[in-house]
VOROLO-735933 format. One record per residue (C-alpha): residue in one letter; x negated, y negated, z negated. Coordinates in nm, 2 decimals, always signed. Layout:
BEGIN
R   aa        x        y        z
R    A        X        Y        Z
...
END
This chain:
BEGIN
R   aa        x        y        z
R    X   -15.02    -7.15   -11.40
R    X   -15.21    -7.46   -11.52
R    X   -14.98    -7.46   -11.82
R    X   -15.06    -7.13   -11.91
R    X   -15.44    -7.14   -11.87
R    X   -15.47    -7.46   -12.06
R    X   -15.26    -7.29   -12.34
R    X   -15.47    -6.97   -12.31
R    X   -15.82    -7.19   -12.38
R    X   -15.71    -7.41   -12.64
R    X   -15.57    -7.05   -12.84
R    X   -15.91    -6.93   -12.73
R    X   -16.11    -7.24   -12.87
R    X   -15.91    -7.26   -13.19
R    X   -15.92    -6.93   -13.26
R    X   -16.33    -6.91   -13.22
R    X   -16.31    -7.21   -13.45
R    X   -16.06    -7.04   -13.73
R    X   -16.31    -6.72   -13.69
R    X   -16.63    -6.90   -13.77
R    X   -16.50    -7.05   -14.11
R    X   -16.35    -6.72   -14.18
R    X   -16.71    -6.58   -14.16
R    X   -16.51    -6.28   -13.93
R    X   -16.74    -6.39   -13.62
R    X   -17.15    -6.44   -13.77
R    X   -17.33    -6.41   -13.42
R    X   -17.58    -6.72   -13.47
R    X   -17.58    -6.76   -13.07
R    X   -17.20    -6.75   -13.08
R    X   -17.18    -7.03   -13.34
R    X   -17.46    -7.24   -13.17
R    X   -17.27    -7.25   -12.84
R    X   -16.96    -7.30   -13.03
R    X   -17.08    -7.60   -13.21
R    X   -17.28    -7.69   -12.88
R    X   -16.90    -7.84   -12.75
R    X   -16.82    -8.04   -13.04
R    X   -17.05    -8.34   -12.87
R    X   -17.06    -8.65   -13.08
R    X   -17.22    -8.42   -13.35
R    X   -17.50    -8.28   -13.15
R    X   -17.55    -8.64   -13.00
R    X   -17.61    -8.75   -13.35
R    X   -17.93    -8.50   -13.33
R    X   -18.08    -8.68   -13.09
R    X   -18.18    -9.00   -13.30
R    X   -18.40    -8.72   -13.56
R    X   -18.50    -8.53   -13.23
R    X   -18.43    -8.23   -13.41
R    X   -18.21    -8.07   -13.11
R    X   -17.99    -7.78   -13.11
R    X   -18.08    -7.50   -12.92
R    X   -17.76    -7.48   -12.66
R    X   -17.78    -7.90   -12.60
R    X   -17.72    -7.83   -12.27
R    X   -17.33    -7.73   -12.28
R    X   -17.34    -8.08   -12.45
R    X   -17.43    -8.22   -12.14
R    X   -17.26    -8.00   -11.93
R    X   -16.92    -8.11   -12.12
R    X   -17.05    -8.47   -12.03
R    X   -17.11    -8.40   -11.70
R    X   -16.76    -8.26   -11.64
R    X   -16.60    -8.57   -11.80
R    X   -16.75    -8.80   -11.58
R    X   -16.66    -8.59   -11.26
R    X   -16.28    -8.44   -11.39
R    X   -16.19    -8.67   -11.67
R    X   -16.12    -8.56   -12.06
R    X   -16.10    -8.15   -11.95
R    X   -16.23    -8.10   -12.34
R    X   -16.01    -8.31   -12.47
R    X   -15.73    -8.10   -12.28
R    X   -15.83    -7.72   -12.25
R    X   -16.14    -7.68   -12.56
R    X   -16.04    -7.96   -12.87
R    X   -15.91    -7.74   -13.15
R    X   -15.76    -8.08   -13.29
R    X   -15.58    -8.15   -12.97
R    X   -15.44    -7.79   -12.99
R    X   -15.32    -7.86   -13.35
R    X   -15.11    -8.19   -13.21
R    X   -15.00    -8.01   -12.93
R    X   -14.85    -7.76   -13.12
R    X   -14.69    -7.96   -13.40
R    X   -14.53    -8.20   -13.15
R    X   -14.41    -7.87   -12.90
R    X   -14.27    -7.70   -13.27
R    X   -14.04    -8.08   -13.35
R    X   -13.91    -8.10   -12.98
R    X   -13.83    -7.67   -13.03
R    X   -13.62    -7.80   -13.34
R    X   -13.53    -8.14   -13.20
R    X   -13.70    -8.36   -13.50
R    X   -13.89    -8.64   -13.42
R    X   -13.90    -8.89   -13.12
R    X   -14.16    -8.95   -12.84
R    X   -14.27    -9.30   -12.86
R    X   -14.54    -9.43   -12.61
R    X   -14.88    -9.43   -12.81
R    X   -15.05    -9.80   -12.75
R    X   -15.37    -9.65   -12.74
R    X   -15.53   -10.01   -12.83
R    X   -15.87   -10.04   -12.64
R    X   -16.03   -10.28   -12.86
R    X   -15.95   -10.05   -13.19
R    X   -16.12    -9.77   -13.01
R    X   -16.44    -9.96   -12.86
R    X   -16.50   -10.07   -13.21
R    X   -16.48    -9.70   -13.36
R    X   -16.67    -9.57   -13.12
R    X   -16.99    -9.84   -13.09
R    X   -16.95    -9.81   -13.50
R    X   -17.06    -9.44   -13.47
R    X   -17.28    -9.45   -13.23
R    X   -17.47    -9.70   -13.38
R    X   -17.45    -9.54   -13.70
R    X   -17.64    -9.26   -13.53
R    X   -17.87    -9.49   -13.37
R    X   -17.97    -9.58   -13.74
R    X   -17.98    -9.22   -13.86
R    X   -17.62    -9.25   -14.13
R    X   -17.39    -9.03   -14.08
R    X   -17.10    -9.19   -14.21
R    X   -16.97    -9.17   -13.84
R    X   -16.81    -8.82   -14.00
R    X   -16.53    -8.98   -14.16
R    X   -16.38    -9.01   -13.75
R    X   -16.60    -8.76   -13.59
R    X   -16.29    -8.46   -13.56
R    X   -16.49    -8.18   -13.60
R    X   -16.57    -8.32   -13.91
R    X   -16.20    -8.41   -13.99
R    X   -16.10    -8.05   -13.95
R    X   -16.40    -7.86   -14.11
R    X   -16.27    -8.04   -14.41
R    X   -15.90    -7.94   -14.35
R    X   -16.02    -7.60   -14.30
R    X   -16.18    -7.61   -14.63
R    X   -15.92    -7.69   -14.82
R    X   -15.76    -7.30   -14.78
R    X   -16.06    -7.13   -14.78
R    X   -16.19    -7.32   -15.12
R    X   -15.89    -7.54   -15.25
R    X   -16.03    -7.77   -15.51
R    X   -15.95    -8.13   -15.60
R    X   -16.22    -8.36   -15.47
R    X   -16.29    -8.69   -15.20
R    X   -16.35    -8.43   -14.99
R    X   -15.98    -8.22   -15.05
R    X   -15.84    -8.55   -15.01
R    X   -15.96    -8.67   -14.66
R    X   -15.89    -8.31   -14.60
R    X   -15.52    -8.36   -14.65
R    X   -15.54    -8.70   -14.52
R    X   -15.64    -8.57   -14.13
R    X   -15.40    -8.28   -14.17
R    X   -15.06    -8.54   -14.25
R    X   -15.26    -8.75   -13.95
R    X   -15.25    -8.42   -13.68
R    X   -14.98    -8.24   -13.79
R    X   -14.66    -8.52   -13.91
R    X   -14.80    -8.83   -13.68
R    X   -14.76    -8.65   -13.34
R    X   -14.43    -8.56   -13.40
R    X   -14.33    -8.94   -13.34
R    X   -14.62    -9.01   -13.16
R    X   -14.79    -8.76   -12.94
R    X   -15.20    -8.73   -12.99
R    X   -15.22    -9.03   -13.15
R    X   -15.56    -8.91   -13.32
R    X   -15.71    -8.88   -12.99
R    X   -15.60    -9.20   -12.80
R    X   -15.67    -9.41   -13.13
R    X   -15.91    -9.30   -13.38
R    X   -16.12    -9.04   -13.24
R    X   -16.44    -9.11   -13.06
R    X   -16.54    -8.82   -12.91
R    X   -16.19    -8.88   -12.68
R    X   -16.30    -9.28   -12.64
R    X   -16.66    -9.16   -12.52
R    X   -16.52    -8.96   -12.27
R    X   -16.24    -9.20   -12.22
R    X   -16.49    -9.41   -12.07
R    X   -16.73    -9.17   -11.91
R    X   -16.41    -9.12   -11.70
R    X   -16.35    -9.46   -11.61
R    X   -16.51    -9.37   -11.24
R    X   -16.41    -8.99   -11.25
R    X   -16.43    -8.85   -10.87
R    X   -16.11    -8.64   -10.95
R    X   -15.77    -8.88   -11.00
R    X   -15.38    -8.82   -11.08
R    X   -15.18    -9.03   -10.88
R    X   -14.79    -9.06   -10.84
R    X   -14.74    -9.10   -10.44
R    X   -14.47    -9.27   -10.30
R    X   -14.23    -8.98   -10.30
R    X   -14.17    -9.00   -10.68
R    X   -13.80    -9.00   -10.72
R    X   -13.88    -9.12   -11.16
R    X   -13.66    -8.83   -11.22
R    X   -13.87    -8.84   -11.56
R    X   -13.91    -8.47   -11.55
R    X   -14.29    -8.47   -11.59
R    X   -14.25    -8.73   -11.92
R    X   -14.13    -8.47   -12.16
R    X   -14.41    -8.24   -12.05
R    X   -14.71    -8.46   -12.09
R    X   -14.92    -8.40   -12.42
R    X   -15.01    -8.80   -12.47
R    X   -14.64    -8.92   -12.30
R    X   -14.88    -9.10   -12.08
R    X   -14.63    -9.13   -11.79
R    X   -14.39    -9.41   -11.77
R    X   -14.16    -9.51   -11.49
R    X   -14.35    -9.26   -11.26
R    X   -14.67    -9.47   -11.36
R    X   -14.97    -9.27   -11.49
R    X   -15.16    -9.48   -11.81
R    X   -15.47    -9.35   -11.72
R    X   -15.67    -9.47   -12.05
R    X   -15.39    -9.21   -12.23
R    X   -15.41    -8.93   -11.97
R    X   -15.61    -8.59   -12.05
R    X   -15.61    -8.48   -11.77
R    X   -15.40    -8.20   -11.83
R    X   -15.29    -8.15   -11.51
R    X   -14.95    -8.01   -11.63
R    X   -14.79    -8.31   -11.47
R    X   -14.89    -8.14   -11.14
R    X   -14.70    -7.84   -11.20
R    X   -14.33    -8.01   -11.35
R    X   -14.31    -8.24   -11.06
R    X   -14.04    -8.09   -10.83
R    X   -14.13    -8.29   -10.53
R    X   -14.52    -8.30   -10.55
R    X   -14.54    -8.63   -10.58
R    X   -14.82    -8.64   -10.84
R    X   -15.16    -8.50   -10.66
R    X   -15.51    -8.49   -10.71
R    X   -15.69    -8.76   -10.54
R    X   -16.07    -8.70   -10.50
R    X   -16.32    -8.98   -10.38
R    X   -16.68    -8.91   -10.30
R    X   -16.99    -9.07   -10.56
R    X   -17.10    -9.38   -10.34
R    X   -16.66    -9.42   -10.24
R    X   -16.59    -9.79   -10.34
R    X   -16.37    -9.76   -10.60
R    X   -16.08   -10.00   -10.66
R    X   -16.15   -10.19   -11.03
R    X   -15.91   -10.17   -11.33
R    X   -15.72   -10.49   -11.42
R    X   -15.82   -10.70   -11.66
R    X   -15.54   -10.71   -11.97
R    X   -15.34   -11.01   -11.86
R    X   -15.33   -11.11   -12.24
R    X   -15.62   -11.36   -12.36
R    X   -15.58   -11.23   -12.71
R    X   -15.66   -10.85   -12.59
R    X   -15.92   -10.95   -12.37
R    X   -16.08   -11.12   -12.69
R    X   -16.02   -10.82   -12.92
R    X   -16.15   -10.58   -12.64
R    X   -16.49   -10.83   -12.57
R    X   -16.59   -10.87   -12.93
R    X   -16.49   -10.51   -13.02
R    X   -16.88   -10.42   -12.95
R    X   -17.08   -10.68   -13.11
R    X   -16.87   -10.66   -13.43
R    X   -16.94   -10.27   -13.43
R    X   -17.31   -10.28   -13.43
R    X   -17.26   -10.55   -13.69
R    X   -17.06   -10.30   -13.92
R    X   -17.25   -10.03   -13.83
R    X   -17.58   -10.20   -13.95
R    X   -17.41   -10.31   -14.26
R    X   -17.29   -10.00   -14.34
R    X   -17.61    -9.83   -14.33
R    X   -17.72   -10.06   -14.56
R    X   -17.53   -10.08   -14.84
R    X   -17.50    -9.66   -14.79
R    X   -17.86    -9.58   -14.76
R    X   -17.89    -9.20   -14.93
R    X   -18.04    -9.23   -15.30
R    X   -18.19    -8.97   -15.45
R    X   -18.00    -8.76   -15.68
R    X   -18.25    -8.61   -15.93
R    X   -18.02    -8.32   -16.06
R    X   -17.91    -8.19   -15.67
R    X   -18.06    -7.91   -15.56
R    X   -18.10    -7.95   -15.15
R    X   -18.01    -7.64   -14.96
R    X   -18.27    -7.45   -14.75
R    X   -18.36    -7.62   -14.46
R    X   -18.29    -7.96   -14.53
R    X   -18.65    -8.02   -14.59
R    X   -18.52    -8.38   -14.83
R    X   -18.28    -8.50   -14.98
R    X   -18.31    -8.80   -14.82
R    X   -18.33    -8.67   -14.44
R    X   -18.08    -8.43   -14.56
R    X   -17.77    -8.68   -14.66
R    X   -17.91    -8.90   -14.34
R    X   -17.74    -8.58   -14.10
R    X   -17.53    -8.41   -14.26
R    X   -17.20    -8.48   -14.09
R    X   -17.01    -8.30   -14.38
R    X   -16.78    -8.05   -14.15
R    X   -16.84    -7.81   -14.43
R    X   -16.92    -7.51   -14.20
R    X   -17.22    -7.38   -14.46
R    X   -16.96    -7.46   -14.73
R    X   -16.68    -7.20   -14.56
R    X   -16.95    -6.98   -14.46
R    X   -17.17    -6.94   -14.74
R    X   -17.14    -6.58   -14.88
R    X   -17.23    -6.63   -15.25
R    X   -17.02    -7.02   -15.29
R    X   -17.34    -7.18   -15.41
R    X   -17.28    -7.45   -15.19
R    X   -16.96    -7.74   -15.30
R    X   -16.89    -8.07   -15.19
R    X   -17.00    -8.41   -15.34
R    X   -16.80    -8.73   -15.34
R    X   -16.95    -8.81   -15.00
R    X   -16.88    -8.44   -14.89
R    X   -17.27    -8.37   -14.87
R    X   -17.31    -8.01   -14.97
R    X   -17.49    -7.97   -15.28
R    X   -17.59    -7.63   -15.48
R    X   -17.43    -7.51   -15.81
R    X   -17.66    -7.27   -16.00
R    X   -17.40    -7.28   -16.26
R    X   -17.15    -7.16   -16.05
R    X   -17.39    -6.90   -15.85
R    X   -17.69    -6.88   -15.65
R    X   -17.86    -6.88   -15.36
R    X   -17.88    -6.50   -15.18
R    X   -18.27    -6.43   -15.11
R    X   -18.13    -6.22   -14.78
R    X   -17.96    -6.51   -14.64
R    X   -17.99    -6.76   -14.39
R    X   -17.65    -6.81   -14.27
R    X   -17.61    -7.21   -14.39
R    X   -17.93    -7.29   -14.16
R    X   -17.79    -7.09   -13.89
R    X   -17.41    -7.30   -13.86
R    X   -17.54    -7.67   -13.91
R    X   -17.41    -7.85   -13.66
R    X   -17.61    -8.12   -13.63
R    X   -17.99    -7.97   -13.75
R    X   -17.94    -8.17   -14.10
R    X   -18.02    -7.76   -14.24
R    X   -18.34    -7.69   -13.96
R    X   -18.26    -7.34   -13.86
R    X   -18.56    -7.04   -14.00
R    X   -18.58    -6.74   -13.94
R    X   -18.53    -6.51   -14.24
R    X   -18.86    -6.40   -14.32
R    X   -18.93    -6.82   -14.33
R    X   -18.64    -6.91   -14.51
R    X   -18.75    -6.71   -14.81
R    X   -19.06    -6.92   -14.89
R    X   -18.87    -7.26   -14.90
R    X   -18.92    -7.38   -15.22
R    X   -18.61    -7.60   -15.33
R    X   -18.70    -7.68   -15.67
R    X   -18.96    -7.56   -15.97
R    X   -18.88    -7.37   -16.27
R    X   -18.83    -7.49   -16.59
R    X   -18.84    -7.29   -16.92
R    X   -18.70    -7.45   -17.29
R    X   -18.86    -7.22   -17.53
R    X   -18.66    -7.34   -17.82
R    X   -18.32    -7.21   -17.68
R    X   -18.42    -6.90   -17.49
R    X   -18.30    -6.58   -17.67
R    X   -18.64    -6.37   -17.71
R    X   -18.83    -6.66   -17.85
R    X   -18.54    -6.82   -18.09
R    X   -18.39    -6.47   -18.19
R    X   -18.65    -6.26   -18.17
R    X   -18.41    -6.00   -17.93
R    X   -18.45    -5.87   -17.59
R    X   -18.33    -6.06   -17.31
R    X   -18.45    -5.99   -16.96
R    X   -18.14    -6.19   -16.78
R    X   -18.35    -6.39   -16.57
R    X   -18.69    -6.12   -16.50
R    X   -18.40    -5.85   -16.36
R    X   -18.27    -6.12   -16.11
R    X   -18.59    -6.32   -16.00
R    X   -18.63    -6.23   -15.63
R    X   -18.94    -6.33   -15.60
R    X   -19.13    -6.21   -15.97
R    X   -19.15    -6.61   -16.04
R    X   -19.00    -6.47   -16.39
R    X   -19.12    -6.15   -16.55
R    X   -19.10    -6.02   -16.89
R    X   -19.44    -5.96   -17.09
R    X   -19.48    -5.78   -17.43
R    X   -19.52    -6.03   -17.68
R    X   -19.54    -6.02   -18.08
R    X   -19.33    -5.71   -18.02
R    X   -19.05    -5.86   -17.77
R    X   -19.04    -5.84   -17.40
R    X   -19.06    -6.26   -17.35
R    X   -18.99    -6.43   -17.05
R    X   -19.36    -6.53   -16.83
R    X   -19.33    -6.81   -16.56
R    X   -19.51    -6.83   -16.21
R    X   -19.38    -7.15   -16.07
R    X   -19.64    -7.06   -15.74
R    X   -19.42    -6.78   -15.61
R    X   -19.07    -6.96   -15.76
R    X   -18.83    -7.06   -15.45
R    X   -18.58    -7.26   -15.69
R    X   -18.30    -7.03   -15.59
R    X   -18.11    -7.00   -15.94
R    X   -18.03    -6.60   -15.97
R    X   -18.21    -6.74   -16.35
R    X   -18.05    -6.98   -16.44
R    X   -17.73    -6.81   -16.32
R    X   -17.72    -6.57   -16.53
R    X   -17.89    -6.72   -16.82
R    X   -17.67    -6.64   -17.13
R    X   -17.72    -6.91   -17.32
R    X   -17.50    -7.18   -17.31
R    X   -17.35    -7.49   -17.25
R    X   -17.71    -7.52   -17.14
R    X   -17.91    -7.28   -16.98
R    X   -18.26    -7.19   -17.12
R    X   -18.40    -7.19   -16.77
R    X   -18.33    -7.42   -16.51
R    X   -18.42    -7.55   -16.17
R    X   -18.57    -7.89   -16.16
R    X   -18.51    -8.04   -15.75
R    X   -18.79    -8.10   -15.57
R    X   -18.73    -8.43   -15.36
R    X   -18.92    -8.30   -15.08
R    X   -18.87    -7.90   -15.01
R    X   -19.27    -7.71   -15.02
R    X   -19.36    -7.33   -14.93
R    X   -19.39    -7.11   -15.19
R    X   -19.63    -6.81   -15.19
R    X   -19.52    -6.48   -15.12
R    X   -19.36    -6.28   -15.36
R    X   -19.52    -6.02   -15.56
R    X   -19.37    -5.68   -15.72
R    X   -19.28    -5.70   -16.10
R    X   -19.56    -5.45   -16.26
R    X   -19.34    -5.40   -16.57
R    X   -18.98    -5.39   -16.67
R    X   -18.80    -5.53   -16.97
R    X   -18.61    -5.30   -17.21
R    X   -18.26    -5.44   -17.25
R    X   -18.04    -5.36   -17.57
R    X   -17.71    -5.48   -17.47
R    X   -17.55    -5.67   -17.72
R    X   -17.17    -5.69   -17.76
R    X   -17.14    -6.04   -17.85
R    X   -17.31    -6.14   -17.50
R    X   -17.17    -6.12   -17.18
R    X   -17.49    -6.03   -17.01
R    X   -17.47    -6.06   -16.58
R    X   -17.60    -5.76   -16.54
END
């Protein structure tokens, strides 16, 4: 029954996961209290106090690790799912070995202080561990394959989930990750407890069974162990049980490691964190790029690159592929490549982490993003004296309209209404560069409401131009 159940959830949670990316599931609520589980991102929130709505499954996630042990890592963790599965598929087919994972403590303090303190000083370079992160990229790479630093990290964590825990079961989780460290130790003095009694007869029946091959000799690793519970269920003479203690129960103390050496690595661990973290955030502090184009809600560039934990969710999700990755996997837009929809909010309404603040529609279409820039000396209507009206017929807003001018209909620009969307420079004809452009503005403004084109262009379509519309 436990078996089952845990199976059922993880399907469950992967599934919801798989769904979101594949834009098939668009309820904002939904995807808020989805993203509301994946904790180390919405604790990285906390630092710019700009707070997801459904915080509190965060802490109620918290909570339950500190009372039942690592029940997300077990029943909710898409990525644990993933490792489970590729390790149960080698055993079906017999490939492979199960070779104890070491699990080393002092490796995992250090990853773990890194990232939080990373957070603490508002970088969010903690993504490149962070597994949500990990597998929004993975993700990525089948919904928009494309060579990159991105694609590549992307491949990297799927060779990492998929090939390692053949050999050695959730490795990820018991070495690199440190959403399973945090809650590693928030259930060092867990109320709820496996033990092996007395009555084990090491018949080694529960071993093959357990996801992290935590059990030894009939002896439970605890800073491996899940807390599946699965062990529970294999053991033919219930000699692993549950044992519960009350909050104020003395509690007997873990042992020391008996090796100086680990107990050195384990004690400095901390120190050298917050030293690397702080030196990280240094020498990575965001710069401003003057050609990106910051998507809709990120209110700067600078705040922008400081939260973005780079799981590529407004990348999947984004309906017209305006949005692509950077080296550093920041979403930036390409108004080359598209645009971005006037009727859309969906980017602000995934972000894990509140790097794209969430608007409501009617809000989201005064953001200005940038200001709009017209080169006289290229555009058709002025340099060919024909009729182009390209960029008036797409403006959302009537920041471009067409005016009668020496006998042509001539692009007129009102940079007060202008968003800095690029439907213009889109589907401006004229190339390698585009008449009209969208110059970033470092800090995003609000625009003026839009106002109704009062006259319309008249279009001869020319055969030797590919016109967009």
């Amino acid at each position: 029954m436990i078996k089952k159940s845990r199976l059922l959830l993880q399907i469950l949670s992967f599934s919801l996961t798989l769904l979101i990316f594949l834009k098939i599931v668009g309820n904002f609520n939904i995807i808020k209290a989805h993203n509301a589980t994946f904790v180390l991102q919405n604790i990285s929130s906390i630092p710019t106090l700009n707070l997801p709505p459904y915080l509190w499954i965060s802490a109620i996630i918290i909570f339950i690790s500190a009372v039942i042990g690592r029940a997300y890592c077990s029943f909710l963790c898409p990525v644990g799912f993933i490792q489970d599965l590729a390790r149960k598929i080698a055993m079906k087919i017999k490939v492979g070995s199960k070779m104890p994972v070491n699990g080393r403590l002092y490796l995992r303090y250090f990853i773990l202080v890194l990232c939080l303190f990373l957070m603490v000083f508002k970088s969010s370079l903690f993504h490149y561990f962070d597994h949500f992160s990990n597998l929004g990229r993975t993700i990525n790479l089948f919904i928009m394959p494309r060579l990159s630093f991105s694609s590549a990290l992307g491949i990297l964590f799927l060779l990492i989930i998929v090939v390692i825990p053949i050999y050695l079961p959730r490795w990820f989780c018991n070495t690199l990750c440190p959403t399973g460290t945090l809650f590693y130790f928030l259930s060092k003095r867990k109320l709820i407890t496996l033990k092996v009694g007395s009555d084990c007869k090491t018949c080694n029946k529960c071993a093959p069974e357990c996801p992290t091959n935590c059990i030894q000799g009939g002896v439970i690793k605890q800073r491996l162990c899940i807390d599946c519970f699965e062990c529970i269920q294999e053991c033919n003479f219930q000699a692993v049980k549950i044992k519960a203690r009350l909050p104020f129960q003395k509690r007997v103390p873990a042992a020391l490691p008996t090796n100086r050496r680990q107990l050195l690595k384990s004690a400095i661990a901390a120190p050298i964190g917050i030293l690397s973290a702080n030196a990280l955030e240094r020498v990575s502090r965001p710069t401003i790029n003057p050609n990106m184009v910051t998507p809709p809600g990120g209110n700067s560039q600078k705040q922008f690159k400081s939260s973005c934990s780079a799981c590529q969710l407004c990348v999947s999700v984004c309906p017209t592929k305006v949005l692509y990755t950077t080296h550093q996997s920041i979403p930036k837009m390409d108004y080359i490549k598209s645009y971005c929809s006037y009727e859309c909010n969906t980017c602000l309404g995934v972000c894990t982490t509140g790097a794209l603040s969430y608007y409501p529609l009617e809000h989201k279409k005064l953001i200005k993003m940038g200001t709009i820039k017209l080169d006289e000396k290229t555009c058709i209507p002025f340099v060919k004296d024909q009729d182009c009206a390209a960029c008036a017929e797409h403006c959302p807003t009537g920041a471009v309209m067409t005016k009668l001018n020496k006998g042509r209909f001539r692009p007129v620009i009102d940079e007060d209404v202008c968003i800095g969307c690029g439907h213009c420079q889109h589907v401006c004809p004229v190339e390698p560069v585009r008449s009209i452009t969208i110059t970033p503005l470092d800090t995003h403004k609000v625009a003026y409401a839009p106002k109704k084109k009062d006259k319309k262009a008249k279009v001869e379509q020319d055969v030797d131009n590919d016109f967009p519309f």
